[in-house]
Structures are given as C-alpha cells and as structure tokens.
DRENMARGU-887062 format. One record per residue (C-alpha): residue in one letter; residue number from 1; x, y, z. Coordinates in steps of 0.05 Angstrom, whole numbers, padded with zeros to 5 digits. Layout:
! residues N
@code:a pos:NUM u:X v:Y w:Z
...
END
This chain:
! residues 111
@code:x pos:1 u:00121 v:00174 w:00289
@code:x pos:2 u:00062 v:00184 w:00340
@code:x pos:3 u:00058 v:00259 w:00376
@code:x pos:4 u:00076 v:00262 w:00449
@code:x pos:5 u:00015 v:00277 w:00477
@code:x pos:6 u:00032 v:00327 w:00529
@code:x pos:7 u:00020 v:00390 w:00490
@code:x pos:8 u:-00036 v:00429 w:00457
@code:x pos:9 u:-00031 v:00432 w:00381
@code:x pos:10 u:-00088 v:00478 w:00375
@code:x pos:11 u:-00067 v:00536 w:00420
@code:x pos:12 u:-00042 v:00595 w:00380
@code:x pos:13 u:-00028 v:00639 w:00434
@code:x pos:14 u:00020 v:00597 w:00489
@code:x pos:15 u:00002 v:00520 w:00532
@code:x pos:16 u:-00049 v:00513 w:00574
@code:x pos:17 u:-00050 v:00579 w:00626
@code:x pos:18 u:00020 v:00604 w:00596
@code:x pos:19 u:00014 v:00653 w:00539
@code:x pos:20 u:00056 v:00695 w:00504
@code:x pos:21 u:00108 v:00689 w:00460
@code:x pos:22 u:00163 v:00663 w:00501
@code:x pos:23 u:00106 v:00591 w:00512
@code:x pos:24 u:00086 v:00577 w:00439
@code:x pos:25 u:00094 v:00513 w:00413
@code:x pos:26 u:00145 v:00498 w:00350
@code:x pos:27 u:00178 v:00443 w:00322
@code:x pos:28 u:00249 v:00459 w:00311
@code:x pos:29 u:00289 v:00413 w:00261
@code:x pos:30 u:00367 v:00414 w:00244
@code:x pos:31 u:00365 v:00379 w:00169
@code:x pos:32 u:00317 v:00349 w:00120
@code:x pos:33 u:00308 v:00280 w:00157
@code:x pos:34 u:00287 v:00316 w:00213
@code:x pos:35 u:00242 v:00365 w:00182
@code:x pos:36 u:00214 v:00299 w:00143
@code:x pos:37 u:00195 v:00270 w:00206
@code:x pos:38 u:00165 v:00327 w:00234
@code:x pos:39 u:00119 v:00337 w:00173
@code:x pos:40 u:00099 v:00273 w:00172
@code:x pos:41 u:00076 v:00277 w:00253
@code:x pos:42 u:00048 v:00333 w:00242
@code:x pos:43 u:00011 v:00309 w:00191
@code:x pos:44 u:-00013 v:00259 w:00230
@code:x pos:45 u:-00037 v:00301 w:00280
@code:x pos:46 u:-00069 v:00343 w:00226
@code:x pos:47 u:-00108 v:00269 w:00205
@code:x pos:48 u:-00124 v:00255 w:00279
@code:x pos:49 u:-00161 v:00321 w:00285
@code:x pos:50 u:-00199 v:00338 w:00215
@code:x pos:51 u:-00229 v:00387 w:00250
@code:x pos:52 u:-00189 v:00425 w:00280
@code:x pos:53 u:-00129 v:00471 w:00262
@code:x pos:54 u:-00062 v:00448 w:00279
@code:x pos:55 u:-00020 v:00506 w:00287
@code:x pos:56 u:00046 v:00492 w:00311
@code:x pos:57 u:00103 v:00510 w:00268
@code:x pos:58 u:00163 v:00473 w:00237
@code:x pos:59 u:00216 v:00524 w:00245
@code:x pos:60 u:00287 v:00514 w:00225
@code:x pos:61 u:00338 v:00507 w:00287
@code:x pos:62 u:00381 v:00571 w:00304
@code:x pos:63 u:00421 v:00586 w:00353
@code:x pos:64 u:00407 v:00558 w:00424
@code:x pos:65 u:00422 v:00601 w:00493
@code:x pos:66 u:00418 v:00563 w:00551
@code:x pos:67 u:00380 v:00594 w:00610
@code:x pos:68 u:00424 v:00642 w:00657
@code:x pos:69 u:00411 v:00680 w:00720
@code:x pos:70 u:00349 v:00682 w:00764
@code:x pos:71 u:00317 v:00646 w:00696
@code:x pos:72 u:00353 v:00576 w:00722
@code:x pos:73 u:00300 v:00564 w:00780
@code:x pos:74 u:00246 v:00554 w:00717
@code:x pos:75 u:00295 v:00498 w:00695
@code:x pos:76 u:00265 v:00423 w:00716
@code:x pos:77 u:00218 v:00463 w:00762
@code:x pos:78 u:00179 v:00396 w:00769
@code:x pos:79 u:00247 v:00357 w:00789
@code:x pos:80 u:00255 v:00417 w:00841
@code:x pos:81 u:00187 v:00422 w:00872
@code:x pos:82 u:00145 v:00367 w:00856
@code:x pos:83 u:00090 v:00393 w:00897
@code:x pos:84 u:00085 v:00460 w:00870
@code:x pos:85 u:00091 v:00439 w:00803
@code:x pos:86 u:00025 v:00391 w:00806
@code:x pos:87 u:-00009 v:00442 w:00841
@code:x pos:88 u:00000 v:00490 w:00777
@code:x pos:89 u:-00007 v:00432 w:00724
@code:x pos:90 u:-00080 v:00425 w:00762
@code:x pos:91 u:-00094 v:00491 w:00770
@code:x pos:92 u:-00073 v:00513 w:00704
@code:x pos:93 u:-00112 v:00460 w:00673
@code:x pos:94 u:-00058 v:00430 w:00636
@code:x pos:95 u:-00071 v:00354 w:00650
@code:x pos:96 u:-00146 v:00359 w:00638
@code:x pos:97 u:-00141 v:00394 w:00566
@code:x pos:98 u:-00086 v:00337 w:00561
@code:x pos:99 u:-00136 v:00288 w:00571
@code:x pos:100 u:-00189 v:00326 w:00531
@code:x pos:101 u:-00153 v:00327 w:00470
@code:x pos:102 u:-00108 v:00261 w:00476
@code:x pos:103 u:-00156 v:00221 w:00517
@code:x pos:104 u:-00121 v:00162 w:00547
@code:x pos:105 u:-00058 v:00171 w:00512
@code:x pos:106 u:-00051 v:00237 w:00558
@code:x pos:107 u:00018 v:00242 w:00593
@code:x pos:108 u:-00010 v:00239 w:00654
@code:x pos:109 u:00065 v:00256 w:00694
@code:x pos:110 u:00130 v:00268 w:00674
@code:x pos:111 u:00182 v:00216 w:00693
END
C-alpha cells in the first residue's frame, strides 16, 4: 500500500506549523489485518527514506469522541473557507515540506 503523501513522517513534535500533542501523527488500527497493513506502509516509508527516522506510531484504536462545541468550526475548515485555509497551508509551509519530502507525488489540494 503506497503512503498518502500529505503528511510529515519525520516530525516528532506535531505537522508542519501545528505542534503539540493534540497534531501528532499516528496510525490507528482496529485488528490484525489492519495493523498488517499499516506495518507494511510504514515500512515502506521506512525503505523510501534510509535516512531518515520515521516516527509515526501504530497505535491500537480506542474510543473515538467526535468534536463538540466551539471545536466544530476546526471541522472541514478547508470545505468552510477555502481561502483562509490556503492562505495557512502556504504560510505554514505545509505544501512546500509536502513537496520536499514527497516530491511530485505531493498532495498538492484536497478534493
């Protein structure tokens, strides 16, 4: 399975200008076919990039809470204000360390 490449495997501390806890990257899988697969691209990644350390997690699936008060504006921000939201993918430098890292293959927008 080939990596979408719209995220930084490298970062260790959030994506791109976001960091913290609440943006670091993880892989979360329900069962062992999942987690399989999720070894396996990460693994590939790990290939891809000798040189480099790959550390997102593969974390086991737990409970989900969906997004409630004020917090819902932050949900399909880039649906909701196109604008605003490539201003910030620029500014925050998110599509040119995409590009960096994933060259050509870089999601370049989200559909």
């Amino acid at each position: 399975m080939q990596p979408k490449p719209f995220f930084d495997p490298f970062d260790d501390r959030g994506q791109f200008c976001d960091k913290g806890p609440s943006y670091l990257s993880a892989i979360f899988v329900a069962n062992d076919k999942e987690r399989a697969i999720a070894e396996k691209t990460k693994a590939d990644v790990i290939t891809q990039f000798p040189n480099k350390d790959v550390v997102i997690p593969i974390l086991d699936a737990s409970t989900f809470y969906p997004i409630k008060g004020d917090e819902i504006g932050h949900q399909d921000f880039y649906k909701k204000s196109p604008v605003r939201y490539k201003f910030y993918r620029w500014n925050c430098g998110r599509d040119q360390r995409l590009k960096e890292i994933w060259g050509d293959k870089a999601m370049g927008k989200i559909k």
